[in-house]
Wavefront OBJ file of the C-alpha trace (Angstrom):
o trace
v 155.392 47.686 159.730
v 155.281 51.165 159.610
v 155.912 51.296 155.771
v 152.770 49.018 155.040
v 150.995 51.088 157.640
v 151.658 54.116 155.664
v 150.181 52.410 152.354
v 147.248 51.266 153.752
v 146.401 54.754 155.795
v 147.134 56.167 151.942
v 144.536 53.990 149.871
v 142.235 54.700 152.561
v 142.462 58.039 151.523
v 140.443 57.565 148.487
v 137.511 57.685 150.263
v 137.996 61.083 151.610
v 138.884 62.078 147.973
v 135.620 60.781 146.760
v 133.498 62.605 149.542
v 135.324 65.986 148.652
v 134.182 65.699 145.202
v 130.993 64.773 145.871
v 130.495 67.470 148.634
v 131.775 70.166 145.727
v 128.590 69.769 143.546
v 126.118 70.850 146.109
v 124.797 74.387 146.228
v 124.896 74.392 149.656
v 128.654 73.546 150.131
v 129.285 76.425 147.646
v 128.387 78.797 149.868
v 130.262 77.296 152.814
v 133.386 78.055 150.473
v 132.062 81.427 149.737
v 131.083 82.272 153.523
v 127.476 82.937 152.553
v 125.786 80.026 154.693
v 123.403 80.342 156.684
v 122.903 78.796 160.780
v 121.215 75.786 159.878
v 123.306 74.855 156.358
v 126.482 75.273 158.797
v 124.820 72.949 161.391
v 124.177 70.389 158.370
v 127.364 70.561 157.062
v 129.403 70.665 160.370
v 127.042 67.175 160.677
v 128.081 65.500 157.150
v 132.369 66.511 158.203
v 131.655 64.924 161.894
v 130.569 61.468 159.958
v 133.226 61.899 157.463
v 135.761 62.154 160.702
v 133.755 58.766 162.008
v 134.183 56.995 158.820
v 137.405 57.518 159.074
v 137.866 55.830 162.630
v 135.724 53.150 161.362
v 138.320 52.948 158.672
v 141.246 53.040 160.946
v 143.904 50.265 161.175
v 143.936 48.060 164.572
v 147.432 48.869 165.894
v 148.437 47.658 169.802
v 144.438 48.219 171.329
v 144.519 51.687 168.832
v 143.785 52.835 165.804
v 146.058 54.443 162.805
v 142.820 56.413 161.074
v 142.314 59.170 159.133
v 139.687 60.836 161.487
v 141.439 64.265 161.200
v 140.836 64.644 157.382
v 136.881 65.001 158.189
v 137.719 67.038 161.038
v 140.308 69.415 159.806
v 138.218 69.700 156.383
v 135.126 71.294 158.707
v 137.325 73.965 160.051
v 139.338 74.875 156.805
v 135.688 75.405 155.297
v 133.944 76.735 158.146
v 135.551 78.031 160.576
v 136.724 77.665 164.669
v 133.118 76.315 165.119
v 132.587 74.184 162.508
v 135.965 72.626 162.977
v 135.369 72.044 166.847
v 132.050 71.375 166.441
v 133.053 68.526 163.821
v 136.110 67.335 166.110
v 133.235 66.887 169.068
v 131.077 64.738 167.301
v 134.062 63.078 165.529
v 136.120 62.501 168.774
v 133.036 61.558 171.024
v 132.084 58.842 168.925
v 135.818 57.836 169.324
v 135.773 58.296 173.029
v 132.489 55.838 173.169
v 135.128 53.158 171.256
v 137.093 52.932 174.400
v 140.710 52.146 174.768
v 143.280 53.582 176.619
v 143.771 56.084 173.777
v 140.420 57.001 173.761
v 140.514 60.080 175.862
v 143.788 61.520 173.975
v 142.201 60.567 170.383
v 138.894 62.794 171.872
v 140.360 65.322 173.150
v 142.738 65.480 169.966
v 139.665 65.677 167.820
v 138.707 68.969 169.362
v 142.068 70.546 169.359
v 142.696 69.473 165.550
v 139.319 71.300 164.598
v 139.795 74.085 166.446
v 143.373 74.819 164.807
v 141.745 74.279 161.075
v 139.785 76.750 162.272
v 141.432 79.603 163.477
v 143.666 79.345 160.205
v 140.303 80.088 158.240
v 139.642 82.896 160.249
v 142.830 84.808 159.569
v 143.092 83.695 156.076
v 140.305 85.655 154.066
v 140.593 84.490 151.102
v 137.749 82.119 149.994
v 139.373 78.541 149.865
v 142.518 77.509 151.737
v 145.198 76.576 149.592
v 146.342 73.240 149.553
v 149.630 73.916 151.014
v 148.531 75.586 154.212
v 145.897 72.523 154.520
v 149.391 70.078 154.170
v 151.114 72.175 156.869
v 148.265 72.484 159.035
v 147.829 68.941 158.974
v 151.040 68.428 159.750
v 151.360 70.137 162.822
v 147.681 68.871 163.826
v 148.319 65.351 164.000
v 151.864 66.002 165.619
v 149.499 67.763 168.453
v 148.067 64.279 168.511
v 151.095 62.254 168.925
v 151.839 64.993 171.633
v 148.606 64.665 172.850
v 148.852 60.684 173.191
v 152.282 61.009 174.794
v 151.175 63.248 177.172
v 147.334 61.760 178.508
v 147.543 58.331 177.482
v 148.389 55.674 179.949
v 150.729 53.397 180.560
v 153.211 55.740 178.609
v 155.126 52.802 177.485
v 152.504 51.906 175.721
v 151.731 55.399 174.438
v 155.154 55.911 173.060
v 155.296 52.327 171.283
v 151.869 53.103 169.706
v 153.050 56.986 168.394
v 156.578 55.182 167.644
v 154.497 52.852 165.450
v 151.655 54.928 163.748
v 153.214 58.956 164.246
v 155.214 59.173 161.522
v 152.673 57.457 159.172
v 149.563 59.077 160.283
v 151.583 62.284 160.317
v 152.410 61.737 156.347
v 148.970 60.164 155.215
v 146.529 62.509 156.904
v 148.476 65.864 156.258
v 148.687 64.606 153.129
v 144.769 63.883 152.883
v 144.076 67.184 153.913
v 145.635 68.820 151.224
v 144.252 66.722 148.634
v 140.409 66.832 150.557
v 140.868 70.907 149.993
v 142.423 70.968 146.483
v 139.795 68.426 144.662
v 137.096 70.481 146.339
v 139.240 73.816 145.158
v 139.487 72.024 141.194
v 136.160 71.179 141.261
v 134.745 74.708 142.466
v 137.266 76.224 139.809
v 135.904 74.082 137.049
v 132.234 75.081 138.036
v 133.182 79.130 138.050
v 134.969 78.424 134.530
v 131.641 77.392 132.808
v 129.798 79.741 134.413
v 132.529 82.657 133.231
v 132.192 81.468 129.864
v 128.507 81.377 130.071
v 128.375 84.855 130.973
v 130.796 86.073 128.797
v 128.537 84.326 125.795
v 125.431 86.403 127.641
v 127.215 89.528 126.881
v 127.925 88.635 123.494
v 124.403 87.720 122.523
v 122.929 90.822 124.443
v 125.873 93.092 122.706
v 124.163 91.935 119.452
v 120.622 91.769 120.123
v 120.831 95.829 121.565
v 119.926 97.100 118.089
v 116.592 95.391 118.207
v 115.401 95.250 121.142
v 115.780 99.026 121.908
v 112.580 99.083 119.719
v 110.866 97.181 123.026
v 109.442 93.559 122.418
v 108.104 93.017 119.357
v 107.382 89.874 116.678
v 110.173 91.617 114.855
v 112.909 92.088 117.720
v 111.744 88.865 119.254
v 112.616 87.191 115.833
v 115.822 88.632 115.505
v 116.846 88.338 119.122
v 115.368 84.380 118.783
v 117.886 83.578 115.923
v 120.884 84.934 117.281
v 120.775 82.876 120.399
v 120.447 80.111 117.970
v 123.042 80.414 115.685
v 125.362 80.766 118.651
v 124.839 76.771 118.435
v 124.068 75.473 121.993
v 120.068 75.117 121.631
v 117.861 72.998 119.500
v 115.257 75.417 119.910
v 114.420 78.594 121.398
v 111.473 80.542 121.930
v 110.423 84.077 123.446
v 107.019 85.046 124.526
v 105.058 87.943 125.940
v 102.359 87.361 128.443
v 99.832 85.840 125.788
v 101.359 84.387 122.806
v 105.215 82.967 120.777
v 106.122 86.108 119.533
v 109.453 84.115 118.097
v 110.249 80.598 117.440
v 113.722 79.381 115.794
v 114.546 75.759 115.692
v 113.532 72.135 115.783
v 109.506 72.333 115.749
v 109.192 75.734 114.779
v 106.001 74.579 112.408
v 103.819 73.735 115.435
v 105.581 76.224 117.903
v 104.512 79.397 116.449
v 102.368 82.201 117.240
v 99.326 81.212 114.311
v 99.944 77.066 115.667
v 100.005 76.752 119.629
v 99.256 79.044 122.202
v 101.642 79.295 125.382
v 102.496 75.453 127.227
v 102.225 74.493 130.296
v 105.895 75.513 131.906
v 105.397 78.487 130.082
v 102.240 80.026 131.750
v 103.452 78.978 135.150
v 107.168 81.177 134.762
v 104.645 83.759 133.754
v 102.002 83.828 136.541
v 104.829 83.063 138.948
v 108.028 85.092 137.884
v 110.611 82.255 138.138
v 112.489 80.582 136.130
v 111.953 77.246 135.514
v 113.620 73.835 134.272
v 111.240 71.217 132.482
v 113.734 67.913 132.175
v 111.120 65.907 130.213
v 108.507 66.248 127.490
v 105.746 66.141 130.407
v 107.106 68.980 132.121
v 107.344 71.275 129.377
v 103.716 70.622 128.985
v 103.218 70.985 124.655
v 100.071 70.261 123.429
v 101.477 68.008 120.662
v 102.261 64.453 121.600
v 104.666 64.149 118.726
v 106.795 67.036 119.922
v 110.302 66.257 119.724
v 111.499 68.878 122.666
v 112.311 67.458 125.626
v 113.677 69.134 127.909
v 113.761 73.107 128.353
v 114.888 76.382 130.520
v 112.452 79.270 130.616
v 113.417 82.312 132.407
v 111.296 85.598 132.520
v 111.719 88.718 130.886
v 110.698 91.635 133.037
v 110.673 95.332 133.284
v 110.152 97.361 136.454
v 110.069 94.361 138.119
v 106.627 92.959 136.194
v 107.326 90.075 134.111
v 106.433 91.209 130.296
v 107.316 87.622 128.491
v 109.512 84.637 128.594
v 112.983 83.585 126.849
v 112.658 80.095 126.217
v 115.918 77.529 125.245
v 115.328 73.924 124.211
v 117.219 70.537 124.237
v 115.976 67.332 121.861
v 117.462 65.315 124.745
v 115.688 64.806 128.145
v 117.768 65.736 131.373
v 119.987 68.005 129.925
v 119.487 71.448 131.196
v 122.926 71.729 133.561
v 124.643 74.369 135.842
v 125.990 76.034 132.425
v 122.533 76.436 130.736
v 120.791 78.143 134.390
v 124.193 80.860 134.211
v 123.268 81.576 131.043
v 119.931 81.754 131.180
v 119.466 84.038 133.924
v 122.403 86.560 133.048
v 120.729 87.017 129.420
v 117.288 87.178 131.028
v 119.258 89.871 132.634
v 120.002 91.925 130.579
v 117.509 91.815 128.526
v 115.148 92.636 130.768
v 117.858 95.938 131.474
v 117.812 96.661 127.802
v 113.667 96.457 127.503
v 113.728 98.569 130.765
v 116.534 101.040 128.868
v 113.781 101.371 125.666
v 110.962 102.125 128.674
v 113.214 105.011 129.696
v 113.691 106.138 126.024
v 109.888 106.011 126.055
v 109.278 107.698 129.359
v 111.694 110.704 128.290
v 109.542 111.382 125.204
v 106.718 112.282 127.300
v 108.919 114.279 129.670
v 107.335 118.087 129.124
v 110.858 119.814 129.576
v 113.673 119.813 127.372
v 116.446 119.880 129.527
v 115.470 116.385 130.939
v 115.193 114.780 127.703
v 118.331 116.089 126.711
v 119.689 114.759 129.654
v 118.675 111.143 129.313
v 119.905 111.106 125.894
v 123.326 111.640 127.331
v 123.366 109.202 130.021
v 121.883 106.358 128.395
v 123.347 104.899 124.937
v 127.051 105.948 125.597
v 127.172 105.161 128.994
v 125.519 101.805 128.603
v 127.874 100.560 125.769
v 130.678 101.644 127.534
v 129.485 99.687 130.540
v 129.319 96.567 128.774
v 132.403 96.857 127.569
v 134.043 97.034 130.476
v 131.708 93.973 132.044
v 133.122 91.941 128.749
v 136.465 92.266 130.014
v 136.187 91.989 133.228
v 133.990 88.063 132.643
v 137.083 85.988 132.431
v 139.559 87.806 134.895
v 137.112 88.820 137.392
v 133.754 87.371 137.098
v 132.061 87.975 140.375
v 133.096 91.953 139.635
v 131.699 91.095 136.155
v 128.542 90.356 138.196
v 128.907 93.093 140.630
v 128.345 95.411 137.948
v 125.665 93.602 136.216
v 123.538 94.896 139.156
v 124.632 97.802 139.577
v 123.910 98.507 136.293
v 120.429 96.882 136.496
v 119.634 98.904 139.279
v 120.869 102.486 138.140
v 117.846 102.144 134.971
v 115.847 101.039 137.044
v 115.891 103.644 140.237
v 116.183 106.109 136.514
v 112.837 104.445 135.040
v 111.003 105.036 138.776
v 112.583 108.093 139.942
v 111.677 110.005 136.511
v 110.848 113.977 137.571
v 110.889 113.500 140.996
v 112.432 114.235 144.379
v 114.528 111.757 146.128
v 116.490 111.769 149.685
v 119.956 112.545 149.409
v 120.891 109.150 150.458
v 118.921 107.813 147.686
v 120.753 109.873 144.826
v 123.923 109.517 146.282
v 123.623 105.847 146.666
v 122.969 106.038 142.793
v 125.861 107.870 142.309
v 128.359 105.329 144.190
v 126.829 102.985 141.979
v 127.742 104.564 138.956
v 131.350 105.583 139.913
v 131.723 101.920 141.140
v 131.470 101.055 137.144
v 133.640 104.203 136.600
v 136.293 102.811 138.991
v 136.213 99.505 137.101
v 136.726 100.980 133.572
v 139.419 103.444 134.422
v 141.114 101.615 137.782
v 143.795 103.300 139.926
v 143.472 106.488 137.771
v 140.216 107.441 139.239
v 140.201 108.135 143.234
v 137.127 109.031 144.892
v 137.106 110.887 148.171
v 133.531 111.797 150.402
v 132.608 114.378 153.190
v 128.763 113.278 153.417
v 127.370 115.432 156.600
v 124.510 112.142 157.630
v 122.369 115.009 158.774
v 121.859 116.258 155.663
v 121.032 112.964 153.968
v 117.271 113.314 154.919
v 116.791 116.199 152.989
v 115.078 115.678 149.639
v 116.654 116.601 146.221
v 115.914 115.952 142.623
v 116.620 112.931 140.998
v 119.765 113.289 138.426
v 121.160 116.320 140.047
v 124.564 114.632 141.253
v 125.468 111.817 139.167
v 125.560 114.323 135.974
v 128.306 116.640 137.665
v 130.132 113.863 138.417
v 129.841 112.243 135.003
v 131.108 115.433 133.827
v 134.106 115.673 136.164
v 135.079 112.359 135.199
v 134.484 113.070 131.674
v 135.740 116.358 130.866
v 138.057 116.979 133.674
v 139.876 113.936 134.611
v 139.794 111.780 131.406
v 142.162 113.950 129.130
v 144.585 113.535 131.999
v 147.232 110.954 131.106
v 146.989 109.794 134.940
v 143.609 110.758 135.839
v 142.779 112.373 139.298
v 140.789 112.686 142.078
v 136.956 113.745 142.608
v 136.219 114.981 145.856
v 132.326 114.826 146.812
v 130.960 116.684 149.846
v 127.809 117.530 151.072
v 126.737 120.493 154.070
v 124.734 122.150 156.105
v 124.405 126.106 155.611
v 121.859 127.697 157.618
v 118.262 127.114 155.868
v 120.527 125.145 152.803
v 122.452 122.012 151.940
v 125.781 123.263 150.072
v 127.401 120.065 148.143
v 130.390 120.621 145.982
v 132.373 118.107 142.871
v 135.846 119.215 143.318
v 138.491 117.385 140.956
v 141.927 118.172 140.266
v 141.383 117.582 136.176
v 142.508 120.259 133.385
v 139.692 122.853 134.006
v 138.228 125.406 131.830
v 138.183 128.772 130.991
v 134.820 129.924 132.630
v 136.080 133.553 132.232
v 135.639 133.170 128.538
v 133.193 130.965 128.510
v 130.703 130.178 131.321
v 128.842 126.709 131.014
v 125.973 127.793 132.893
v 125.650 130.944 131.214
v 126.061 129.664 127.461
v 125.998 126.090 127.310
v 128.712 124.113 125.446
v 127.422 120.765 123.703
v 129.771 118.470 125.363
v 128.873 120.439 128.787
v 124.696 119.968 128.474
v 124.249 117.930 131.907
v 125.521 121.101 133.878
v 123.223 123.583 131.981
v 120.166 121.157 132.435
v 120.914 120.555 136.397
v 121.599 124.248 136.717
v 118.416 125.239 134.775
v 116.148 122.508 136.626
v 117.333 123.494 140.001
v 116.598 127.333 139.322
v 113.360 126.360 138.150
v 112.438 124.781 141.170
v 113.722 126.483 143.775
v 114.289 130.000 142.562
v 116.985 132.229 141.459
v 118.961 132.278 144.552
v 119.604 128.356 143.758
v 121.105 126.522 141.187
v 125.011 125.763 140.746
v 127.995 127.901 140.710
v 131.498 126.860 138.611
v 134.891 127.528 139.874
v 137.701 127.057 137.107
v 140.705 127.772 135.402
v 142.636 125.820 132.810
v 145.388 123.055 134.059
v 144.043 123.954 137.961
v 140.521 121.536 137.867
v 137.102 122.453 138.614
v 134.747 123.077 141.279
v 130.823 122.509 141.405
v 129.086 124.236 143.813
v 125.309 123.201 144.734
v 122.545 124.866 146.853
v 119.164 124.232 147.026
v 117.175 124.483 150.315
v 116.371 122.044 153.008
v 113.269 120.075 152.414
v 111.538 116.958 153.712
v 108.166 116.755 151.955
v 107.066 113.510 150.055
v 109.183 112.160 148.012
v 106.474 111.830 145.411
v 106.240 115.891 144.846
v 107.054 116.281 141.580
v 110.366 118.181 140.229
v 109.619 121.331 138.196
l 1 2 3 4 5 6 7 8 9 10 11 12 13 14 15 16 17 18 19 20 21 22 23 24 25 26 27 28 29 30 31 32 33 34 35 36 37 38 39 40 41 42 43 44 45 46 47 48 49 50 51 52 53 54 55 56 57 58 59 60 61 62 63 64 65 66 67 68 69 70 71 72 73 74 75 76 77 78 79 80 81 82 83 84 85 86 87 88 89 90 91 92 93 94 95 96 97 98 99 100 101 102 103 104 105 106 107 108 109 110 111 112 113 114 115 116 117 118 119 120 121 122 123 124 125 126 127 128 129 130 131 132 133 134 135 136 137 138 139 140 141 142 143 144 145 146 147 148 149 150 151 152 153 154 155 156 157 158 159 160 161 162 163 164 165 166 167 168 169 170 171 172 173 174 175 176 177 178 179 180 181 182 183 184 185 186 187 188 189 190 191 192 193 194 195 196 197 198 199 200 201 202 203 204 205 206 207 208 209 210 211 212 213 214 215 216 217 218 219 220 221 222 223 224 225 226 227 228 229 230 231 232 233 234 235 236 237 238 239 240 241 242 243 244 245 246 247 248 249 250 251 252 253 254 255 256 257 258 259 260 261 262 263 264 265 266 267 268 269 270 271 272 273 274 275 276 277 278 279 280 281 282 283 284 285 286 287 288 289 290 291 292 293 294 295 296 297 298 299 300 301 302 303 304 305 306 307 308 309 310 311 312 313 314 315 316 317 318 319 320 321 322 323 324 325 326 327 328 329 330 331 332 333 334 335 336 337 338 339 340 341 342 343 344 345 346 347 348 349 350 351 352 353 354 355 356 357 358 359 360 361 362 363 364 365 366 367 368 369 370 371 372 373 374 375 376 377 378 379 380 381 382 383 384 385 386 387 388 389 390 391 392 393 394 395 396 397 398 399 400 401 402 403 404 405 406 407 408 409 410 411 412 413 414 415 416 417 418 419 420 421 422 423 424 425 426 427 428 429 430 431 432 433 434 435 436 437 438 439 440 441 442 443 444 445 446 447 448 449 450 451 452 453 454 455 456 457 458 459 460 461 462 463 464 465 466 467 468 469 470 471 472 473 474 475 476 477 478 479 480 481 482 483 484 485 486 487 488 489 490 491 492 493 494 495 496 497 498 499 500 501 502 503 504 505 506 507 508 509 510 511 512 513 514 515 516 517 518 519 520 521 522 523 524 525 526 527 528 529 530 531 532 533 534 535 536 537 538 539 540 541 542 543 544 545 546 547 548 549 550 551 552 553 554 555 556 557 558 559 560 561 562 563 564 565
């Protein structure tokens, strides 16, 4: 008996299998596993585990007025994935319904339930990583249904016939659910896995493309970049077609239909026009959808995504199938991330633009060291980082994004502190990723004195040059110590770092500039400018003992729109 019990609890089990699969290719249950959801996709999902846990007493095998069932898979799933209150919350609905079935087990199977969710539960809460591995899911539903068996023993009455049943379906149920458990968590773990693969390869084919399509479109959207960028997309091979626009006409079209598709043919379609008046993306999975004038068109279905700069959408990047229905997961990665960066790298040639008009020459000079270098670096260290560490990979993507942009907006101005030096974390958190252990960041950030105002680019150059000059030719790297005071009527903030130093005795940067030195000159110079004579920076330094920047300017809280001088 209680080996064909244990077979039939097992094939039973496919149907849990088949619901973790399923659940794995909704958005929604994504960010369960990622702990992103919100109150009402918890209370939906804690709903779907509760019926799972009821399917599986409907399920259940009719054993001396009980039933061996695999109730706890549903149950113990909820609180793996969710949490203490998901898993209780799933074990209430799961184990009323099996309280409202009556029989003398009913109250232990009920109150079992509960206790089984709640346990799932607290295991997710002290293990932070995203997805339970299956082994912990096997040993938790081990010692969850043997908390039933106790459980039965314990409220069920007669007790004779609560220890015949749990003689007859404990060691069984113990085996098949635990078992179920494991395998509910490590389907939904595969699938999830498989889903981050494509998307990791996705990106890391973004990055190619946009590593090769820098060149041109540094010269800003054109017929001739939008060409060039066009046909490199396509001869990566995945597209029948693609397309890029500006806001009123094909600028490039490469592919199956190019004839009718170009600029001196067809104006913009349907699906087209709307991404542009809206700002979305959007997926057209038919002919209809896409919305071409030409009946005989032989695109059918397509991804358009727009291109934007400062946050205005300037055009759209447009990839075609022949075949209806089959934009997938892969093709919306891709899409977006090399919307992305494109719309970084048309933002990067605004900034070029912006710093031709700038009147001084220090601040031109400036930009031209920040930008190429530091940007090519940067997606360097974002190519290597795709496959290992994609959601760092990411991570950086908007930091990087957001660095041009608060550059493109903040041109010439003054900030907050808070402001600059959240643009400076930003750029040592892609510093930190390139160079790892060897680069150790330490703050003393006074909050008072992050109301004051400052001008943009002051900080992040100092650093850049710590890092660069000071720590870099270390074999081990260093530290950079950031701080930032109140001193009467000023705010004093100092870049220490134990790198190699200089020889300022000999040779002063801020007295007679060094090429390779520029961004402390400029800051120095801009500073003095503004503020007077009595401001500016001071250099402390010797070679082989590192360097310290020191910073004054004086406390101010105007606008943040007055202009720098």
């Amino acid at each position: 008996m209680t080996d064909f019990l244990l077979w039939e609890m097992i094939e039973r089990m496919s149907v849990a299998a088949t619901l973790a699969f399923l659940l794995s290719q909704f958005s929604v249950f994504r960010r369960m596993i990622y702990r992103q959801g919100n109150f009402s996709e918890k209370a939906a999902i804690t709903i779907v585990f509760g019926i799972i846990g009821i399917l599986g007493t409907y399920a259940g095998i009719p054993v001396s007025d009980a039933l061996a069932n695999s109730r706890v898979i549903g149950v113990m799933a909820a609180g793996l994935i969710g949490g203490p209150i998901m898993g209780t919350a799933a074990g209430i609905i799961a184990g009323g319904h099996r309280y409202l079935l009556g029989g003398f087990t009913a109250f232990s199977c009920g109150i079992s339930s509960i206790c089984e969710g709640l346990l799932a539960g607290l295991i997710h809460r002290y293990y932070h990583e995203k997805l339970i591995p299956w082994w912990i899911a096997l040993v938790a539903g081990v010692v969850g249904e043997v908390m039933q068996m106790i459980i039965i023993l314990l409220t069920a009455h007669p007790y004779d016939m609560a220890r015949n049943l749990v003689d007859a379906i404990g060691m069984p149920m113990i085996l098949a659910n635990s078992l179920g458990v494991a395998i509910f968590m490590l389907i939904i773990k595969t699938a999830i896995y498989t889903q981050e693969q494509v998307g990791a390869e996705q990106s890391h084919k973004a990055l190619d493309i946009a590593t090769k399509t820098l060149p041109y479109l540094r010269h800003g959207l054109d017929r001739s970049s939008a060409q060039a960028t066009a046909q490199i997309i396509f001869n990566a091979g995945s597209y029948d077609a693609v397309a890029i626009t500006d806001t009123e006409q094909v600028l490039a079209f490469v592919g199956v239909e190019s004839t009718h598709h170009s600029a001196d043919t067809l104006g913009l379609t349907l699906a087209t026009s709307q991404v542009l008046s809206r700002g979305e993306m959007h997926i057209a999975q038919n002919a209809f959808e896409i919305g071409c004038s030409c009946k005989n068109c032989k695109l059918a279905s397509a991804i358009i995504v727009p291109l934007k700069r400062a946050n205005r959408v300037i055009g759209t990047l447009k990839l075609y199938y022949t075949r209806a229905n089959a934009v997938g997961h892969g093709d919306r990665v891709f899409a977006s991330g090399i919307a992305h960066l494109f719309s970084t790298q048309l933002e990067l040639t605004e900034i070029d633009r912006q710093a031709k008009l700038v009147a001084r020459a220090e601040l031109k000079a400036l930009y031209a060291q920040i930008n190429p270098h530091f940007l090519f670096n940067t997606l360097n260290t974002i190519t290597s980082l795709v496959r290992t560490k994609p959601d760092l990979a990411r991570e950086l993507l908007l930091k990087l994004g957001a660095m041009f942009r608060h550059t493109l907006h903040k041109t010439g101005r003054n900030i907050t502190l808070k402001e600059e030096l959240s643009q400076v974390r930003a750029y040592l958190a892609i510093e930190q990723a390139r160079h790892g252990e060897k680069l150790v960041i330490q703050e003393m950030i006074s909050q008072d004195v992050e109301k004051y105002l400052i001008p943009t680019l002051t900080i992040q150059p100092l650093v850049e040059n710590a890092i660069k000059h000071g720590l870099q030719p270390k074999e081990n790297g260093g530290c950079i110590i950031i701080s930032a005071k109140e001193e009467g009527p000023d705010i004093v903030i100092t870049i220490c770092d134990d790198g190699v130093g200089m020889d300022v005795e000999g040779r002063c940067p801020l007295t007679v500039p060094a090429p390779e030195c520029i961004g402390l000159s400029n800051v120095h110079e801009r500073l003095r400018g503004q503020y007077g004579t009595g401001y500016g920076l001071s250099l402390m330094s010797a070679p082989g003992s590192g360097t310290t920047v020191t910073l004054r300017i004086p406390k101010r809280m105007h606008d943040e729109g007055e202009e720098c001088a």
